[in-house]
Each structure stands twice: as C-alpha cells, then as structure tokens.
MMTF fields as JSON, N, C-alpha, C and O atoms, coordinates in Angstrom:
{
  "mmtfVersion": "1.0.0",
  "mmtfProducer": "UNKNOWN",
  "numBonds": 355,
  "numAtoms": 356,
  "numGroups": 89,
  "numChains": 1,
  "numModels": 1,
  "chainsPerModel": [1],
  "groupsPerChain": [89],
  "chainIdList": ["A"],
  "bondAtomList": [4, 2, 8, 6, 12, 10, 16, 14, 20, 18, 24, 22, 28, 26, 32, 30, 36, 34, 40, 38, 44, 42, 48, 46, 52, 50, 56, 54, 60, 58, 64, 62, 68, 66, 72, 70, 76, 74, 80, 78, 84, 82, 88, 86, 92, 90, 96, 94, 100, 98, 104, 102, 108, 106, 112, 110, 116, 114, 120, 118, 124, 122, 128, 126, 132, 130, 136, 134, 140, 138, 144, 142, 148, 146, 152, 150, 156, 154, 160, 158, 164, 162, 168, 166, 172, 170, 176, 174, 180, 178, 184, 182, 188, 186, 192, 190, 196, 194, 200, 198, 204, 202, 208, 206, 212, 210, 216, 214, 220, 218, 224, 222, 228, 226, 232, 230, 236, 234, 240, 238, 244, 242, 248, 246, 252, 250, 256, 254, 260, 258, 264, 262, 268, 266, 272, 270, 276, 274, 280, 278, 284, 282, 288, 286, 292, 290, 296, 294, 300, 298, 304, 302, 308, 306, 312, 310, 316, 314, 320, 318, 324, 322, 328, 326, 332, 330, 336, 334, 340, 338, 344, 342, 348, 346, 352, 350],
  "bondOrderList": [1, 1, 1, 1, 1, 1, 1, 1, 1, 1, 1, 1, 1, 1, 1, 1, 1, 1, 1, 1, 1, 1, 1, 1, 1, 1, 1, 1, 1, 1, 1, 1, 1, 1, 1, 1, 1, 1, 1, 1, 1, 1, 1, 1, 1, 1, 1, 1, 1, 1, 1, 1, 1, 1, 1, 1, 1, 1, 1, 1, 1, 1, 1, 1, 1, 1, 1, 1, 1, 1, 1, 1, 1, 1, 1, 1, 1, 1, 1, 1, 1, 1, 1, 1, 1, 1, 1, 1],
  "groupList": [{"groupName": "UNK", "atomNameList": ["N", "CA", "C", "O"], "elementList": ["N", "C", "C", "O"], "formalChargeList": [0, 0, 0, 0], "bondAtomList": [1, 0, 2, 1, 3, 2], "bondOrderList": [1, 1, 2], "singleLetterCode": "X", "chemCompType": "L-PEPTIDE LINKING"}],
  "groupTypeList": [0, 0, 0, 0, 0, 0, 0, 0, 0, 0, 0, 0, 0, 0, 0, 0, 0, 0, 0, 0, 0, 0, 0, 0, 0, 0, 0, 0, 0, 0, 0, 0, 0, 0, 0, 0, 0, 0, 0, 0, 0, 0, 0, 0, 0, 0, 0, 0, 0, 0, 0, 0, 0, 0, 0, 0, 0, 0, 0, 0, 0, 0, 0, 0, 0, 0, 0, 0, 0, 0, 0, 0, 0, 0, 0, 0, 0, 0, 0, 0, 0, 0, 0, 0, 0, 0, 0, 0, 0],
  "groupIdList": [1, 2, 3, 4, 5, 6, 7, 8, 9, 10, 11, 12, 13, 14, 15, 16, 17, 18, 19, 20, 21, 22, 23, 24, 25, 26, 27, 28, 29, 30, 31, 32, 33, 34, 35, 36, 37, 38, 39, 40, 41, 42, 43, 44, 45, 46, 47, 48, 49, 50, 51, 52, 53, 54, 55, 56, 57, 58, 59, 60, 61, 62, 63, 64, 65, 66, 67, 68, 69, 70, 71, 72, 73, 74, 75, 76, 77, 78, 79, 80, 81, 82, 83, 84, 85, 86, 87, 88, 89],
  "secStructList": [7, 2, 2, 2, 2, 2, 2, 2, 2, 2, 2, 2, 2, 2, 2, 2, 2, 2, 2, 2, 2, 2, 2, 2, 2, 2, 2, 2, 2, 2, 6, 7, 6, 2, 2, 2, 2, 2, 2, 2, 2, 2, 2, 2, 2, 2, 2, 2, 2, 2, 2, 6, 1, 7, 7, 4, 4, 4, 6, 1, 1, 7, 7, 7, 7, 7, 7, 7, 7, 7, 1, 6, 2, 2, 2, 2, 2, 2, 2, 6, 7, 7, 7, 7, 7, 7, 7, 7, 7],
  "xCoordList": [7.336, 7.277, 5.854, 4.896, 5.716, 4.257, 3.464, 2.496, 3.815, 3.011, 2.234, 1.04, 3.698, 2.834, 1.616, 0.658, 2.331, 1.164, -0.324, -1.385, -0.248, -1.535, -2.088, -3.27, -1.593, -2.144, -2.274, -2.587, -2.039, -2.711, -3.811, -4.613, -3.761, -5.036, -5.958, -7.069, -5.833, -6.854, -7.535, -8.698, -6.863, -6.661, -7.829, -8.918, -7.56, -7.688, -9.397, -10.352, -9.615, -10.793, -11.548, -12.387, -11.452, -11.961, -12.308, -12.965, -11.798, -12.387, -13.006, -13.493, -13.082, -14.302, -15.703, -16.638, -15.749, -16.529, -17.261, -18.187, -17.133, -17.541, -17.781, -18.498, -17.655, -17.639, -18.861, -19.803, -19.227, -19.775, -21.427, -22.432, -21.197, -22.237, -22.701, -23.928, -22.003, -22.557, -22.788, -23.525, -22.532, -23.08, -24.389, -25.267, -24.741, -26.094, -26.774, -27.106, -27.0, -27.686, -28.184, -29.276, -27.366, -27.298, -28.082, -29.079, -27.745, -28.422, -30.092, -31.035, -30.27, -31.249, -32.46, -33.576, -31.74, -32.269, -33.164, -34.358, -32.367, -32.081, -32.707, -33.861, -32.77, -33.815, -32.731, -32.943, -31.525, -30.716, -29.501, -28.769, -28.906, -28.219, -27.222, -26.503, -26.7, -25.858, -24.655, -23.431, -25.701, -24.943, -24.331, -23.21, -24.654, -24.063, -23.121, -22.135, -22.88, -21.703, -20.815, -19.78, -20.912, -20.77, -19.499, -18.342, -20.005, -19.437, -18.448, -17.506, -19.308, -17.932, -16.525, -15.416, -16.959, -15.751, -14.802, -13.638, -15.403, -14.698, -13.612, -12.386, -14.591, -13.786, -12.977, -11.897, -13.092, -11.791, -10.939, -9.798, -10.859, -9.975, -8.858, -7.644, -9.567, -9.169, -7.97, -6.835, -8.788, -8.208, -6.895, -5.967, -6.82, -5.962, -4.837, -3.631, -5.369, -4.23, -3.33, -2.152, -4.044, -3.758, -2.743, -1.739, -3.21, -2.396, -1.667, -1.119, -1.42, -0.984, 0.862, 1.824, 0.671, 2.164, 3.388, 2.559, 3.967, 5.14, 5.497, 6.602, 4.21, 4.462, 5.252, 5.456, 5.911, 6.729, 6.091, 6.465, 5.446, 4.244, 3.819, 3.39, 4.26, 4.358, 5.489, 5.316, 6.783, 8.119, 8.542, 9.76, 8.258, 8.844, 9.045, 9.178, 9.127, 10.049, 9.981, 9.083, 11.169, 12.019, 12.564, 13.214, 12.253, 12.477, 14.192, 14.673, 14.975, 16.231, 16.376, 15.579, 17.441, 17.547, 18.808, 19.512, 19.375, 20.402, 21.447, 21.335, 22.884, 24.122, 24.392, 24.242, 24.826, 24.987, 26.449, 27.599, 26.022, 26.946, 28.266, 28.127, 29.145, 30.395, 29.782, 28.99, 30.58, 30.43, 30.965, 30.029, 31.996, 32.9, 32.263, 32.632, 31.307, 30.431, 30.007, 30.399, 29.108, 28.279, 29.336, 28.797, 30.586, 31.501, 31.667, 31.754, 31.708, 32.271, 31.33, 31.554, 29.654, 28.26, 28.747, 29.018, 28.775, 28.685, 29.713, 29.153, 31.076, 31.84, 31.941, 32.497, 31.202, 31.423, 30.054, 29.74, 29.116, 27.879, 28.669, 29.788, 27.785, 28.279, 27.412, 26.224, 28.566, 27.812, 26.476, 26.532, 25.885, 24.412, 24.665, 24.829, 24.573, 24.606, 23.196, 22.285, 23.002, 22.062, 21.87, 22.748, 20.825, 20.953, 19.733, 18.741, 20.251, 19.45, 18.385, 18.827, 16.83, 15.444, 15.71, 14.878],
  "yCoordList": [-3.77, -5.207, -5.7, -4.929, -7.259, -7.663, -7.461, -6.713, -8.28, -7.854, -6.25, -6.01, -5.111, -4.211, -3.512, -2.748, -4.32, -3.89, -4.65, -4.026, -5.722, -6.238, -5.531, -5.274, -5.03, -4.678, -3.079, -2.253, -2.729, -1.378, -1.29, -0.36, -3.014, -3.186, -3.431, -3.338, -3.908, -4.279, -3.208, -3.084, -2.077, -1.121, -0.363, -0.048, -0.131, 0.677, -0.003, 0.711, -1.377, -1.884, -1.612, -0.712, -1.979, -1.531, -0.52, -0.59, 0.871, 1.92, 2.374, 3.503, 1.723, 1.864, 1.404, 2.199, 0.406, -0.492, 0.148, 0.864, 0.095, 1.046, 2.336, 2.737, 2.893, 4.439, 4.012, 4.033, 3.677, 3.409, 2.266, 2.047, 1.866, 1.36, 2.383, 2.465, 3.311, 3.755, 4.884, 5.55, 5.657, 6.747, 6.197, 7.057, 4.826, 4.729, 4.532, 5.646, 3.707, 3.551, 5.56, 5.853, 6.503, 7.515, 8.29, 8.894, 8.34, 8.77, 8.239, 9.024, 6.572, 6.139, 7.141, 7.475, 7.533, 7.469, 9.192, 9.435, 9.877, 11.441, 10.991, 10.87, 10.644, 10.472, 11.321, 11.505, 11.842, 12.814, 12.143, 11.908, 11.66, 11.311, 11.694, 10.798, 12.772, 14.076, 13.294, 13.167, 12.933, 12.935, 11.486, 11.379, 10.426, 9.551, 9.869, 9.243, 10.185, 10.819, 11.226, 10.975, 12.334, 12.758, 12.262, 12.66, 11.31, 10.228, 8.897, 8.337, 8.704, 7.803, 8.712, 8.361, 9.464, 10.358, 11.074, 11.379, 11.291, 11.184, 10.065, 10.179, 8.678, 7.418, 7.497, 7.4, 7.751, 7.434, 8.626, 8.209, 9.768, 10.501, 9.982, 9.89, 9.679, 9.085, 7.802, 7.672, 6.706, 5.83, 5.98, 5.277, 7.256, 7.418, 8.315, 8.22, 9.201, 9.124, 8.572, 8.869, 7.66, 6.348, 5.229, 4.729, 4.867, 3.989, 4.602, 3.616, 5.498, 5.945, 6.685, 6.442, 7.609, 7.597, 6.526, 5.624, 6.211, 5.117, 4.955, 4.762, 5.087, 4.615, 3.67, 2.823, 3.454, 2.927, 1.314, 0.271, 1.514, 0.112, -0.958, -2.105, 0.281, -0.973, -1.368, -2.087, -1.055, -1.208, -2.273, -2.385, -2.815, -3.829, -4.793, -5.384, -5.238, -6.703, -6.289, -6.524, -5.612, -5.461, -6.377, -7.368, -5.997, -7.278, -7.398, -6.546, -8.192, -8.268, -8.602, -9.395, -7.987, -7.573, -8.277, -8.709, -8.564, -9.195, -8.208, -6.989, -9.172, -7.974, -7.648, -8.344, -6.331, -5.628, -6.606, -6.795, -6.928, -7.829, -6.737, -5.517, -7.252, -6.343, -6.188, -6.828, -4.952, -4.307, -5.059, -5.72, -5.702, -6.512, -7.619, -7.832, -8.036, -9.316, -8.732, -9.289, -7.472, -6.786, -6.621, -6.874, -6.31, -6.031, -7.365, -7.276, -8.547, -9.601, -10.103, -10.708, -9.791, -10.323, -9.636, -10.285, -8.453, -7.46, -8.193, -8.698, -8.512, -9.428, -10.634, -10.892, -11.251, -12.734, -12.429, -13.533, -11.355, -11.325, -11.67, -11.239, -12.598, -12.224, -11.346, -11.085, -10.794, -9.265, -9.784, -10.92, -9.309, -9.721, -8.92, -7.775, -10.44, -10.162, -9.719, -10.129, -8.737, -8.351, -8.661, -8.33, -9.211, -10.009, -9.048, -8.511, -9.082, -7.995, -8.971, -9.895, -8.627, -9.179, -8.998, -9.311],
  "zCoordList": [5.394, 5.547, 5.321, 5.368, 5.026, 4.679, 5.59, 5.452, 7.003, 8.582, 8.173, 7.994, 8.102, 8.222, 7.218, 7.336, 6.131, 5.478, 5.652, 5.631, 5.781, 6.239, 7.271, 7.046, 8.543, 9.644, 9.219, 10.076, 7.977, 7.766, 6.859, 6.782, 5.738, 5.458, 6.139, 5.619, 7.81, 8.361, 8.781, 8.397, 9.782, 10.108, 9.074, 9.555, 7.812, 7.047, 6.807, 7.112, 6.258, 6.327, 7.862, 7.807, 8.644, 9.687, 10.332, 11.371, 9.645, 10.389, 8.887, 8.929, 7.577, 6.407, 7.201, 7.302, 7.609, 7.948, 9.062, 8.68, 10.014, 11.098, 10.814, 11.731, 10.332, 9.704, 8.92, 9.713, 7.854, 7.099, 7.717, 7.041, 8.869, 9.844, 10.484, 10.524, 11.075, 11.928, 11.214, 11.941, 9.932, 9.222, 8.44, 8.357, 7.789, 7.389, 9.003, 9.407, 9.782, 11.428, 11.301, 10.814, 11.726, 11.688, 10.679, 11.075, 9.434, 8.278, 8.441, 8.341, 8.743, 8.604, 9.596, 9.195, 11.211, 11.874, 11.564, 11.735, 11.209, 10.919, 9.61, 10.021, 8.278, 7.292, 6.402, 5.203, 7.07, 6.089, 5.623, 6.583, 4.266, 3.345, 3.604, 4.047, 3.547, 3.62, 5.13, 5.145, 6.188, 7.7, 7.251, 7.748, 6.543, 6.503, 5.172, 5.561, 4.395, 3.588, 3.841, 3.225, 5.263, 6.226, 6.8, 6.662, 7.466, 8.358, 8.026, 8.587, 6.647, 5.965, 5.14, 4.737, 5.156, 5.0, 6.041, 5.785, 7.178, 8.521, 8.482, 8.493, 8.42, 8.587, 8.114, 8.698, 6.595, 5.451, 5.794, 5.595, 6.162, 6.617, 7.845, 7.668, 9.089, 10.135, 9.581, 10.038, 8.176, 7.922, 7.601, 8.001, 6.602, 5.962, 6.975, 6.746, 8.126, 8.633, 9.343, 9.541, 9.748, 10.975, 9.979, 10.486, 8.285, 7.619, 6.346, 5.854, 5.695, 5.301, 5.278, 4.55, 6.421, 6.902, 7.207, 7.333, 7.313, 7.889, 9.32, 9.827, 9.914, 11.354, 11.749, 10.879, 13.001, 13.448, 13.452, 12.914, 13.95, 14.411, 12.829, 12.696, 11.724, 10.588, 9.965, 8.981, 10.313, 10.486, 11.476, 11.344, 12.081, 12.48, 12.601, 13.672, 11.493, 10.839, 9.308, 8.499, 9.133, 8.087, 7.082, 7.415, 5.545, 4.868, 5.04, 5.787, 4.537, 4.565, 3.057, 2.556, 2.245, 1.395, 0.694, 1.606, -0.537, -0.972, -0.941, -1.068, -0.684, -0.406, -2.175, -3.179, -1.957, -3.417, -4.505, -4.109, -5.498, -6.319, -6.778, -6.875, -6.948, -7.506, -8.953, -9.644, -9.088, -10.958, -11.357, -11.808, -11.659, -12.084, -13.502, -14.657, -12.75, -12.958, -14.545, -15.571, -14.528, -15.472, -16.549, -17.627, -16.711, -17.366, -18.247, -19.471, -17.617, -17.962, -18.711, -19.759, -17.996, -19.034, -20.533, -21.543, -20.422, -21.632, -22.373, -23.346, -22.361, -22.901, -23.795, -24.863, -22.954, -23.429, -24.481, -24.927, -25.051, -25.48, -26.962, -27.239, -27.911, -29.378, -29.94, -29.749, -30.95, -31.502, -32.632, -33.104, -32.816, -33.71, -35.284, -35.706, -35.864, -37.486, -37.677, -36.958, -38.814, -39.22, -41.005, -41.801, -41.346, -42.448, -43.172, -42.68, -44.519, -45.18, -46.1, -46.783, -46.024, -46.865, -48.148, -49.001]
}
C-alpha cells in the first residue's frame, strides 16, 4: 500500500541520514575515513533490513483491487474486430 511505502521511505531516509551524521562527526573526530564508510554502511544495512522485507507494519491498508471481468467480454472484442486489408505499393 502507498502509506506503507512512504513510511519505509521515511524509515529508510532516516536511518541514511543519521548513519551518515554520526559516521562523518566520528570519522572527523578519529581523522580516519575508513570509520565513517564504516558506519554509513552499517546504516544502510540496518536500513535495508528494517524496509526491505514485507513487514506487517507496511501492510496495513491494503489497496482494493477491481473484481475480475468474465472471459466472455474478450471473445466478443476479438469479434466484432474488422479484418485488415493489406494493400500492395
């Protein structure tokens, strides 16, 4: 559903974001590159397991869907079609 997907884009932006704050703060402080690389890749791991799967929590409100049309209908399109002259150059 849309809800859930938004709330896994948020989800998903938000632990980039933080991850990615607190690995340069970190990196800056330590002078080492590596620990903040580090750390935003933590995040994006964490992100991805937290929004990725089909948790329950982004399931709930379900789109509702159109009831399935009879075959019937398709038979009758194909029918009434006129056949196509092909005209020679």
């Amino acid at each position: 559903d849309y809800k859930g997907q938004k709330l896994a884009e948020q989800i998903f932006q938000g632990i980039i974001l933080v991850s990615a704050i607190i690995g340069f703060i970190y990196g800056y402080i330590t002078e080492q590159f590596g620990w903040t690389v580090y750390i935003v890749m933590a995040g994006f791991a964490l992100s991805c397991l937290l929004t990725l799967p089909p948790w329950p929590m982004y399931r709930r409100n379900p789109l509702k869907w159109l009831p399935v049309q009879e075959t019937g209908t398709e038979e009758k399109k194909a029918a009434d079609r006129k056949p196509k002259r092909h005209t020679k150059s």
